[in-house]
MARVOMAR-984950 format. One record per atom (N, C-alpha, C): x, y, z. Coordinates in steps of 0.2 Angstrom, whole numbers, plus 5000, padded with zeros to 4 digits. Each point is the difference from the previous one (the first is absolute). Layout:
<romars>
XYZ ...
</romars>
This chain:
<romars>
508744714081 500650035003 500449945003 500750035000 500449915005 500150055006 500449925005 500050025005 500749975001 500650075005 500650004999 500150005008 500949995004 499950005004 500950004998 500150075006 500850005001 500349985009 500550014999 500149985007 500950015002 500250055004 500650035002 500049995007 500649965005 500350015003 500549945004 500049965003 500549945003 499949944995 500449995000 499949934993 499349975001 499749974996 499549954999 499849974995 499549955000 500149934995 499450054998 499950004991 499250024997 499849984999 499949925003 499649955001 499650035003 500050025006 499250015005 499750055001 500150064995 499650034997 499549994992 500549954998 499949984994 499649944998 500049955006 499849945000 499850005006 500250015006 499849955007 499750055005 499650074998 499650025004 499449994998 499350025006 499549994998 499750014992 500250065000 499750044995 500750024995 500349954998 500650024999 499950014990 500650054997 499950014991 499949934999 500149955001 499549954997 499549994999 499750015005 499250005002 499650084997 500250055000 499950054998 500049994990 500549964998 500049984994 499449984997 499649965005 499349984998 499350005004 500350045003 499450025007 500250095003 500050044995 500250065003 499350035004 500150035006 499450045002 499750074999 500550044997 500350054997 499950044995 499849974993 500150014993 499950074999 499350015002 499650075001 500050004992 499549974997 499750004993 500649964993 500549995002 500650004997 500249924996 499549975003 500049924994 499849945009 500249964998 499849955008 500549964999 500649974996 500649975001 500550025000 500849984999 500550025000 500549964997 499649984993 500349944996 500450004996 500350074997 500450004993 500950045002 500149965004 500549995001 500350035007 500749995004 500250015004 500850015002 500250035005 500749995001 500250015005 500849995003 500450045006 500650034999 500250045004 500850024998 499950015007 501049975001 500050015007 500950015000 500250055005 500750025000 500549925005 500349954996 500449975003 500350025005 500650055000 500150035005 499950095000 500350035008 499950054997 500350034995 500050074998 500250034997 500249964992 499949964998 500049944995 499450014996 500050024993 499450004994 499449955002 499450004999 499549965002 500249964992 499649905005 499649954997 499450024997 499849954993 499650025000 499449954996 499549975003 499549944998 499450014998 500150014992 499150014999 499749954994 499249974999 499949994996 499350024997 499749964997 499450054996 499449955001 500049935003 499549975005 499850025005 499349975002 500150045007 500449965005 500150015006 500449995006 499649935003 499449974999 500049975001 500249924996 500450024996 500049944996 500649994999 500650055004 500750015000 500249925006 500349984996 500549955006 500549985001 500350095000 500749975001 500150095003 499550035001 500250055006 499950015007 499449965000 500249995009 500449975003 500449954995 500649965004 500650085000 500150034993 500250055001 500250045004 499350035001 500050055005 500249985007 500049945003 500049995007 500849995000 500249994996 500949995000 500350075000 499850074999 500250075000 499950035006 500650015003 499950065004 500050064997 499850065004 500050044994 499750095006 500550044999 499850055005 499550044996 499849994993 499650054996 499649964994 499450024998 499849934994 499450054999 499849984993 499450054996 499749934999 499249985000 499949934997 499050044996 499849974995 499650024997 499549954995 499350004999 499749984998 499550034996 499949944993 499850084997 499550004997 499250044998 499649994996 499950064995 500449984996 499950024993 499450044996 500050085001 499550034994 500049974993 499549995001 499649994992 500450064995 500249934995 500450054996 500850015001 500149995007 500749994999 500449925002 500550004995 500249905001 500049975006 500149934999 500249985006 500749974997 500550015002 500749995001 500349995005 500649975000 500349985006 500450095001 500250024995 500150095001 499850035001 499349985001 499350065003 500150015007 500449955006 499549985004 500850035004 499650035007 500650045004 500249955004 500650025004 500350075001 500450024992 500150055000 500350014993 500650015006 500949994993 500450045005 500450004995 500750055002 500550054999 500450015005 500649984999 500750035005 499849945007 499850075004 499949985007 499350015002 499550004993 499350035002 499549945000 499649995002 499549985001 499250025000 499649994996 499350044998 499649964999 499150025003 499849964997 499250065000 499549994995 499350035000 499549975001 499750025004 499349975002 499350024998 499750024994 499650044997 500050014994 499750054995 499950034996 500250064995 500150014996 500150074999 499250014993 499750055001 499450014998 500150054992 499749974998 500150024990 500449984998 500549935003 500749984996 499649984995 500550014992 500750035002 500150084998 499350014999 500050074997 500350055004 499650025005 500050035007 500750025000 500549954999 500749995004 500650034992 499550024996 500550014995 500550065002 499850055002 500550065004 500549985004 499849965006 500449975000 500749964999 499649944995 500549974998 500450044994 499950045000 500450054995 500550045003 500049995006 500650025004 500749955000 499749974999 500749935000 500349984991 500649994999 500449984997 499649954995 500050024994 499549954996 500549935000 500550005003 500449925001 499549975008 499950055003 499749965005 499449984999 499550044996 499449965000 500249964994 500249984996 500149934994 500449965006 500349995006 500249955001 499549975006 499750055001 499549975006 499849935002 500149975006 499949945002 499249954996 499550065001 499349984997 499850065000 499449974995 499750074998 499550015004 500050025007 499550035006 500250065003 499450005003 500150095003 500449985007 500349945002 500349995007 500750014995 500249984995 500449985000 500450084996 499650025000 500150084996 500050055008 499749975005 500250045006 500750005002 500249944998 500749975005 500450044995 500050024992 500450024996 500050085004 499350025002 500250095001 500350025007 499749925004 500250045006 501149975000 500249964998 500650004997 500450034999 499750054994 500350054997 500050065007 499450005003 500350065005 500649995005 499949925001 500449985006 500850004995 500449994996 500450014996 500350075001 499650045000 499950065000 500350025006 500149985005 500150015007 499450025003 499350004999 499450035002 500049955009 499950025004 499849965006 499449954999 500349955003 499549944997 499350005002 499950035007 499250035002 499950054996 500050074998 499950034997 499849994993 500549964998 500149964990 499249955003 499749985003 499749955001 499250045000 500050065005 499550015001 500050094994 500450014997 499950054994 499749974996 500349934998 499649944995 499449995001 499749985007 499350015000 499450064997 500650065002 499550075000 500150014991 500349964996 500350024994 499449974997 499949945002 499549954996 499350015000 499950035008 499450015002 499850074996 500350045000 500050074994 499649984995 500449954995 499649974992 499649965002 500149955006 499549944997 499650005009 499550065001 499650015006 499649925002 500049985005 499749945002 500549954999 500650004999 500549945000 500249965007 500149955000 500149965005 500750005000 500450005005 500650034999 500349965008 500249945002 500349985005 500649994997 500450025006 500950004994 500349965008 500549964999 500549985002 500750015000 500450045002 500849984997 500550005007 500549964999 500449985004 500650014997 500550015003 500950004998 500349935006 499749995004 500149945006 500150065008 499950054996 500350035008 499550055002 499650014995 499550064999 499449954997 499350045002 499449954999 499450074998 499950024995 499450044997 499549974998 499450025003 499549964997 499550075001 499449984994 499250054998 499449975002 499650025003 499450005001 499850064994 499749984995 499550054995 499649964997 499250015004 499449964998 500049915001 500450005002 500049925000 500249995009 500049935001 500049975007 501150015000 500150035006 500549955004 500350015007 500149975003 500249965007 500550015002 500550035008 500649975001 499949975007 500549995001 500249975007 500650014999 500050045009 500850005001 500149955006 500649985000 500249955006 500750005003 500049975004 500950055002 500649974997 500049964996 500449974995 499850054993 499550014996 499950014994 499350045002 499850024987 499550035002 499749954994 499550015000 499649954994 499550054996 499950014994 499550054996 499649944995 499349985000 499949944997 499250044998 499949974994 499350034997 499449995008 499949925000 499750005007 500549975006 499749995006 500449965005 500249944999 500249975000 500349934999 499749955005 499950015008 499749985006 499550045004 499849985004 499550065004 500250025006 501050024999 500250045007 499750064998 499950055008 499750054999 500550054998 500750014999 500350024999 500150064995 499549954995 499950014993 499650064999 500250064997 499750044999 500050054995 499450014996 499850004995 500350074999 500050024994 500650074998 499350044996 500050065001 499350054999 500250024994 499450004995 500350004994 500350064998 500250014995 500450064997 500650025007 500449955000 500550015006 500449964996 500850015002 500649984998 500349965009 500649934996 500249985007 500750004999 500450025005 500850004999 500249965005 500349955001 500449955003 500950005002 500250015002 500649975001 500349985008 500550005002 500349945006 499650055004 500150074999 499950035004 499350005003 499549994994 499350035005 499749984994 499250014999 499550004996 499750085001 499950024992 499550085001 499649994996 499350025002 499550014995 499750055000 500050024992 500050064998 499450034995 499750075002 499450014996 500450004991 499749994997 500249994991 499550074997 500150054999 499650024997 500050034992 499650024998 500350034991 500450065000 500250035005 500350085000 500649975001 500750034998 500849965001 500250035008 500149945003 500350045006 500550054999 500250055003 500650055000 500649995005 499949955005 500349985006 500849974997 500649985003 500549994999 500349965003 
</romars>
């Protein structure tokens, strides 16, 4: 499994999430506590996307090393401020590449995604689905993985006008349908809006009166940090943080 970490609200360097906390994505990159059966590093590649300013298309910095052999992003990341940033680390299932295109956040327009888990019987399981999409989207796919084939569907919804929580947590209940037992932690951000999944796997927010943080594990050991119940969905924005039950029936609410 890798382990991802968003972050939405008053500017900040993604340095000190990313580098200069205890337990910060670097340290997770090779010491996660978390995996819950799903490999024991986070070597085959990494990345960040971060929005310059607001309302301004996201940067975006990935490669297919691990994270610790990069020396030229933590000088990076300490030089950005940044009110919103997806940052991720990856380990790679058996059988699918390790690329610098493998490795999240993936992005589009104003979007930002990243997955934390598995999808169970790829690629077979997913053939229905990917059969929903434009035979030019799956031949142009970033790589050939089930993360990178989510980013394509849940995309297509968001395109769609679909509501970005709604399009996030339908995609869960779509995948879990065909492929029962999938690891399914989803991340997506626009810079102003912060979605993130608990399904079968770890993740964590803290809120704080500047921003909110969604990170596989805690980064430090404020108590702040509180662990998100699985199969629940998180919505973030200036406004507030909700955490919400995720279940397989579609909500009918408006």
């Amino acid at each position: 499994m890798c382990r991802h970490i968003a972050y939405l609200g008053a500017p900040v360097s993604p340095a000190e999430l990313m580098f200069a906390a205890p337990h910060a994505l670097l340290v997770q990159s090779y010491a996660p506590l978390d995996m819950r059966g799903g490999g024991s590093v986070n070597a085959d590649g990494f990345g960040l996307g971060w929005y310059p300013e607001p309302g301004a298309p996201p940067q975006r910095y990935r490669r297919r090393e691990p994270l610790w052999t990069d020396q030229t992003l933590p000088a990076l990341a300490a030089s950005v401020r940044t009110t919103a940033f997806v940052a991720a680390v990856r380990n790679g299932t058996t059988g699918m590449p390790v690329t610098e295109a493998a490795a999240a956040p993936f992005t589009e327009g104003r979007w930002l995604f990243s997955h934390n888990g598995v999808v169970r019987g790829w690629p077979g399981s997913m053939r229905g689905l990917a059969g929903q999409l434009d035979v030019a989207e799956l031949f142009t796919l970033e790589a050939p993985t089930d993360s990178a084939l989510l980013w394509a569907l849940l995309r297509a919804r968001l395109r769609a006008g679909e509501e970005p929580l709604e399009a996030v947590t339908g995609l869960v209940r779509d995948v879990e349908a065909v492929a029962p037992g999938s690891r399914l932690n989803l991340l997506l951000t626009d810079g102003e809006l912060l979605v993130g999944t608990a399904w079968t796997h770890a993740l964590s927010v803290r809120r704080t009166e500047t921003g909110v943080v969604l990170a596989s594990e805690p980064c430090d050991p404020d108590p702040a940090w509180t662990a998100v119940p699985d199969r629940h969905a998180v919505r973030a924005t200036a406004a507030g943080v909700d955490v919400l039950p995720l279940t397989l029936e579609r909500s009918t609410a408006r």
